[in-house]
N, CA and C of each residue as an Amber inpcrd file, in Angstrom:
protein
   339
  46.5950000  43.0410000 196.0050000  47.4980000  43.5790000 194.9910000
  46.9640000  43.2400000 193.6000000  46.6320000  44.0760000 192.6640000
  45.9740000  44.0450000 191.3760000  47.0880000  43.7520000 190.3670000
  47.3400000  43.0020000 189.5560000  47.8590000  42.5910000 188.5570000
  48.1520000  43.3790000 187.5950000  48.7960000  43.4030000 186.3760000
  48.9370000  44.2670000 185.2270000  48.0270000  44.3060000 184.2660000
  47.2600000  43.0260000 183.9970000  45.9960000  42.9090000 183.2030000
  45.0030000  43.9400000 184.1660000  44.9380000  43.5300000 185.4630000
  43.6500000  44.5890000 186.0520000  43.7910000  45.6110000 186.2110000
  45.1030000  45.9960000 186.2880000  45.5150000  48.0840000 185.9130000
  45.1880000  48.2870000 184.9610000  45.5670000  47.0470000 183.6190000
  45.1190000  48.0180000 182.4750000  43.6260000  48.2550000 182.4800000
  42.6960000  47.0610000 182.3820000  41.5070000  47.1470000 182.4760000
  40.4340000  48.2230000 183.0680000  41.2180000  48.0370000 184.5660000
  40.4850000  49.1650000 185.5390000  41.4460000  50.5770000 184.9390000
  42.2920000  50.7070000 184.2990000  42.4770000  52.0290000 183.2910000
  41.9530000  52.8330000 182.1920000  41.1920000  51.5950000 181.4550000
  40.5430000  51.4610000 180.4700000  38.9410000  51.7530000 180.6940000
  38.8130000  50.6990000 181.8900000  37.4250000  51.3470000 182.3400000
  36.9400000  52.7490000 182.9290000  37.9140000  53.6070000 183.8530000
  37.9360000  54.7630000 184.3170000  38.0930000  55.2520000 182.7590000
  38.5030000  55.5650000 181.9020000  38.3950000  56.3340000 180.6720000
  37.5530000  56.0960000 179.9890000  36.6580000  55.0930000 180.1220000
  35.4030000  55.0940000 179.5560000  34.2840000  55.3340000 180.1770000
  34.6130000  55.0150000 181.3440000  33.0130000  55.3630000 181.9690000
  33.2800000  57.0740000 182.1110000  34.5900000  57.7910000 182.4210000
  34.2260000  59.1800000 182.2330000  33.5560000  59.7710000 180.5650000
  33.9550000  58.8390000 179.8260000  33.7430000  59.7820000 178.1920000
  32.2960000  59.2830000 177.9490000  32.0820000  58.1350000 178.4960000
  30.1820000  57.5200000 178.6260000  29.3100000  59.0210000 179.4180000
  29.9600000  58.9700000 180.7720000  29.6840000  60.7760000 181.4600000
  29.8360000  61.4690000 180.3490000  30.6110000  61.9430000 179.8290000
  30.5220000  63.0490000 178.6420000  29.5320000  63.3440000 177.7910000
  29.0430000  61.8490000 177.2060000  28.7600000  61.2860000 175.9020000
  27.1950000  61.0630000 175.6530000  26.8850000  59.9240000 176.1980000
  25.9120000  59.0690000 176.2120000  25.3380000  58.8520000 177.6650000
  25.8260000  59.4510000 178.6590000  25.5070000  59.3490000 179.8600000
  25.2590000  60.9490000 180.8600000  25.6160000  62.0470000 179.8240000
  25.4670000  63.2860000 179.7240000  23.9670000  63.8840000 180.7030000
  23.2570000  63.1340000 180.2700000  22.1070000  63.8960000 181.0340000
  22.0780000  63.4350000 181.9820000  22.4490000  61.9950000 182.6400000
  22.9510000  61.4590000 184.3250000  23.4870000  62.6420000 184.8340000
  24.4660000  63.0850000 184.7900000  25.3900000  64.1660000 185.2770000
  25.0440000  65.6360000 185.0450000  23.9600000  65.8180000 184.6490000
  24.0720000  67.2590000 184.0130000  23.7700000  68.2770000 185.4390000
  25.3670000  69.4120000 185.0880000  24.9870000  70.4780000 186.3860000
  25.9380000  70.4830000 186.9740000  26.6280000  69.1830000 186.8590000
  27.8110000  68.6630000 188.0490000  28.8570000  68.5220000 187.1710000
  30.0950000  68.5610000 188.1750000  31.4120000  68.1290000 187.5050000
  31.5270000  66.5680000 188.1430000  31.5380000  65.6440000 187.8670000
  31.7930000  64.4330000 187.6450000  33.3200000  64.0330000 187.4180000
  33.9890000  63.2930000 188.5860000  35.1780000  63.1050000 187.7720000
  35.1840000  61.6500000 188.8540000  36.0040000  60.5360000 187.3930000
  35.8110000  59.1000000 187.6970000  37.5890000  59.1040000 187.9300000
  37.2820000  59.0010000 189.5230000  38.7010000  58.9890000 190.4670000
  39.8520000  57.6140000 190.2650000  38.8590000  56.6080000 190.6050000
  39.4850000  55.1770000 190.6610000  39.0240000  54.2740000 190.3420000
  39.1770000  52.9320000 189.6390000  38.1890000  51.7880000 189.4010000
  39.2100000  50.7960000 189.8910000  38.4700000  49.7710000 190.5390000
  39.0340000  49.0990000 191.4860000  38.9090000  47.7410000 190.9100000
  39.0310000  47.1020000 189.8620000  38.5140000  45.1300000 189.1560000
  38.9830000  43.8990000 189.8170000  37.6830000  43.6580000 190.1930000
  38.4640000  42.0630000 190.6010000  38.8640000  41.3490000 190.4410000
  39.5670000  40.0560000 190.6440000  40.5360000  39.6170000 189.9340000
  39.7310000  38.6180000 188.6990000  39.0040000  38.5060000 188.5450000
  37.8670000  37.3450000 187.6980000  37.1050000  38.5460000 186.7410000
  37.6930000  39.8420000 187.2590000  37.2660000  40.7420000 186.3150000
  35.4720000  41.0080000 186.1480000  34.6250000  40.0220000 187.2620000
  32.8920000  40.2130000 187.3000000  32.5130000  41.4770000 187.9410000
  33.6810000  41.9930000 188.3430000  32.5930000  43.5200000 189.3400000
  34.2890000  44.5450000 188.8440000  33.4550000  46.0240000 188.7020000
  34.7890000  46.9900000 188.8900000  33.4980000  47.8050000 190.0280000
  34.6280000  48.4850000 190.9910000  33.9310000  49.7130000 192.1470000
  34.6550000  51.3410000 191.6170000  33.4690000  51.6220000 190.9720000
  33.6670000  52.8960000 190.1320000  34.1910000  54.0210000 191.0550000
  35.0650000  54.7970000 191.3680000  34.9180000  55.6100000 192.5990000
  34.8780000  56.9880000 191.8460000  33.9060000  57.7250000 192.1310000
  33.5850000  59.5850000 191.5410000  33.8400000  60.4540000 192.4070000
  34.0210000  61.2070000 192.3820000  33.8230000  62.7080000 192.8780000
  32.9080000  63.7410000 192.3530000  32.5050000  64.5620000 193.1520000
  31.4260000  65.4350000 192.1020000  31.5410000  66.3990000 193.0180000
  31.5360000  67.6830000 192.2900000  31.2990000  69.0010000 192.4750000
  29.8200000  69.5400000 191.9240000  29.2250000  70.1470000 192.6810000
  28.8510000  70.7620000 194.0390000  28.4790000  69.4760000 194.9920000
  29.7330000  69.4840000 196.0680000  29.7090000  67.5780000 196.8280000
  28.1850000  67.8810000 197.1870000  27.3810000  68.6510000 197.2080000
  26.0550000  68.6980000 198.3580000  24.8430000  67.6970000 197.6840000
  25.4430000  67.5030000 196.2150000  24.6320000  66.6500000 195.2220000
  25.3750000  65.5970000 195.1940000  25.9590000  64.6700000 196.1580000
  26.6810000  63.3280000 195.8520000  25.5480000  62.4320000 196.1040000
  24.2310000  62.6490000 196.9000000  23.6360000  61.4640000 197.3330000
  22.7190000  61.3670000 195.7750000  21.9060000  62.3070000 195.4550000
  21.3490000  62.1840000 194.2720000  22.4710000  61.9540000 193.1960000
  23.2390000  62.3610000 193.0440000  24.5960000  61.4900000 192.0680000
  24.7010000  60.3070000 192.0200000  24.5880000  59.7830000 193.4360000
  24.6280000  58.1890000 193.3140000  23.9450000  57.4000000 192.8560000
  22.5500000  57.8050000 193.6840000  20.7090000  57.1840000 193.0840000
  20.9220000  57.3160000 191.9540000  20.9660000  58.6820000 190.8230000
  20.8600000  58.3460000 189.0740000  22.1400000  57.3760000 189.2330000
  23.1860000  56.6900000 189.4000000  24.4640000  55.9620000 188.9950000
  23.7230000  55.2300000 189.1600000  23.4880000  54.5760000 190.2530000
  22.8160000  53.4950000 190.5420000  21.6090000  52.6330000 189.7030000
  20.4720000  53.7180000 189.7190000  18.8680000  53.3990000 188.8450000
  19.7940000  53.3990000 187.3570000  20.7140000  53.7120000 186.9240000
  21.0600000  53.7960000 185.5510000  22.2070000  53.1830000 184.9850000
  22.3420000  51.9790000 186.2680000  23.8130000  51.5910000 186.2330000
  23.7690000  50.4730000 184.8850000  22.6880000  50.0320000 184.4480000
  22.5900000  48.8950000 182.7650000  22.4400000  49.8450000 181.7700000
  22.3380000  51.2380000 181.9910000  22.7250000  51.9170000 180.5980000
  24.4130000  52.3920000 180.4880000  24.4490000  52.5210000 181.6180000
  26.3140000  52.5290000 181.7870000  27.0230000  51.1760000 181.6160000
  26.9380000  50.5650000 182.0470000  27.4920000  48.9510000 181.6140000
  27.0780000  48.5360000 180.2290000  26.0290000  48.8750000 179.6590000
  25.8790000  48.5570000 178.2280000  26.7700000  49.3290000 177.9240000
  26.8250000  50.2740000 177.5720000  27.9010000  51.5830000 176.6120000
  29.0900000  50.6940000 177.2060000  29.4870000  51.1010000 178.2780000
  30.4980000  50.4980000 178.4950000  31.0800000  48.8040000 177.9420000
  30.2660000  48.3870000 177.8080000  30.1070000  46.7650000 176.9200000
  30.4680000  47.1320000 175.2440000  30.1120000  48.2950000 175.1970000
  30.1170000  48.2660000 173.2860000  31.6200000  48.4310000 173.3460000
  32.4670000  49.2750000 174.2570000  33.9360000  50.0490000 173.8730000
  34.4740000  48.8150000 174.5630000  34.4150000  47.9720000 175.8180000
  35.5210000  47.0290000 175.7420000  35.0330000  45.3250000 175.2920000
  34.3740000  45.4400000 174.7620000  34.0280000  43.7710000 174.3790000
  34.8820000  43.6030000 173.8460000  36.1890000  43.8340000 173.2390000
  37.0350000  43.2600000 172.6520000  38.4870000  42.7400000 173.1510000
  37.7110000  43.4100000 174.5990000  39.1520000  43.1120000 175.2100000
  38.5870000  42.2590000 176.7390000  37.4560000  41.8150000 176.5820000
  36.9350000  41.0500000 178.3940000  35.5360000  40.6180000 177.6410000
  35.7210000  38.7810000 177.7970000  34.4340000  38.4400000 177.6680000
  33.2750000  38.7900000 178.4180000  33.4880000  39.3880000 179.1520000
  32.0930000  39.2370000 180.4540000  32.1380000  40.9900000 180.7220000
  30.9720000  41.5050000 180.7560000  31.4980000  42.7340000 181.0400000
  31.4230000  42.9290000 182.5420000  31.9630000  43.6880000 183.5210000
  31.7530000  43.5670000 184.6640000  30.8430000  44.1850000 185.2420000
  30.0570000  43.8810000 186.6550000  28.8730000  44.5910000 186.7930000
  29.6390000  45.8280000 187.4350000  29.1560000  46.7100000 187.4570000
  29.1680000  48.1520000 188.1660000  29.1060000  48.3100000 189.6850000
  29.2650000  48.5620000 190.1920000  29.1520000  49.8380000 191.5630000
  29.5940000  51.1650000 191.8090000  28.9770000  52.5490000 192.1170000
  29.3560000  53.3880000 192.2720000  29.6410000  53.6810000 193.9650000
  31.1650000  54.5640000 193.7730000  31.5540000  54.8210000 195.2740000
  31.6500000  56.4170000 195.7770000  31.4060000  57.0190000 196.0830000
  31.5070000  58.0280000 196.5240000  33.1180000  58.3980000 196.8690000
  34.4410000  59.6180000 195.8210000  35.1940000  59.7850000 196.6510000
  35.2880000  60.9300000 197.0040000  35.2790000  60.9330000 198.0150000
  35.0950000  62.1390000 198.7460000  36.6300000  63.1890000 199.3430000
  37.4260000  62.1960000 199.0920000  38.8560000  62.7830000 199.4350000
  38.8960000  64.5050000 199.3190000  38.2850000  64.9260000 198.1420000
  38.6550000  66.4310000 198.1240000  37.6820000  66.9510000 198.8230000
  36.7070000  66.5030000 199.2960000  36.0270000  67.4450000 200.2350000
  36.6080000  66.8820000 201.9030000  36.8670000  65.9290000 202.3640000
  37.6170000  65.9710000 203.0150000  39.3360000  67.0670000 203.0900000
  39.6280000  67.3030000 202.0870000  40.8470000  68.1550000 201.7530000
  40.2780000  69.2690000 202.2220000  39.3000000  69.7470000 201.5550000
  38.8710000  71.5250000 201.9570000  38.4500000  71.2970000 203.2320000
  37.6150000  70.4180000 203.9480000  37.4850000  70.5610000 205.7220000
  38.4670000  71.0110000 206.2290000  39.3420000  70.1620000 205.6320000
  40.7200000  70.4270000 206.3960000  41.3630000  71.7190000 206.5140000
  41.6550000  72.2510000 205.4020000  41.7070000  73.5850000 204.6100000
  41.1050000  74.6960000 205.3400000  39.7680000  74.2190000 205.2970000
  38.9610000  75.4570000 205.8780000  39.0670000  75.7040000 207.5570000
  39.5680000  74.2210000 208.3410000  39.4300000  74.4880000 209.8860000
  41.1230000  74.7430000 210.1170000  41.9330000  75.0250000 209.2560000
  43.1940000  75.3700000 209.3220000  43.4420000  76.7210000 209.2750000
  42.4800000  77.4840000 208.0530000  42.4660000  78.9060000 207.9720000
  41.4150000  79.2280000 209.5360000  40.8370000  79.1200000 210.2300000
  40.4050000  79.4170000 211.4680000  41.2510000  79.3440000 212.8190000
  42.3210000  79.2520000 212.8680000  43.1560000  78.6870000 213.6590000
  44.3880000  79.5910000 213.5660000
């Protein structure tokens, strides 16, 4: 159970790491729709688990590899917008969510039926 400090935080962080995607992290993503689903902070606040979605899903594995190989230019940016609110910035992980393509499987083996 996450606390009210770590909702806000992991609130704060999902709105930045999407506008970092927008921004400064623009050419990571370019092609794809990118959308930063959930961030998950631990309670010591050293790790958040970024969770994305991306459209066209057939590009999630190469989505991840650039998150991944590029995850200290995302945690820096991300370091400039909350240093004022968390001494330590937390390290990164990216998660794959896949929920909406699970939704359309579903979707699609329902219209066959």
């Amino acid at each position: 159970m996450e606390n009210t400090r770590q909702q806000k935080i992991a609130k704060q962080i999902q709105k930045d790491i999407a506008d970092i995607f927008q921004k400064e992290g623009a050419h990571l993503v370019r092609g794809l729709l990118v959308t930063v689903t959930t961030v998950r902070v631990s309670p010591d606040f050293g790790y958040a688990k970024i969770y994305v979605s991306v459209f066209p899903f057939e590009q999630h594995e190469a989505l991840l590899r650039t998150l991944e190989e590029n995850t200290w230019l995302i945690r820096r940016e991300l370091g400039r917008r909350i240093r004022n609110q968390l001494k330590n910035i937390p390290e990164l992980q990216f998660f794959l969510d896949d929920s909406l393509e699970y939704i359309e499987q579903i979707d699609e083996a329902l219209k066959r039926h």
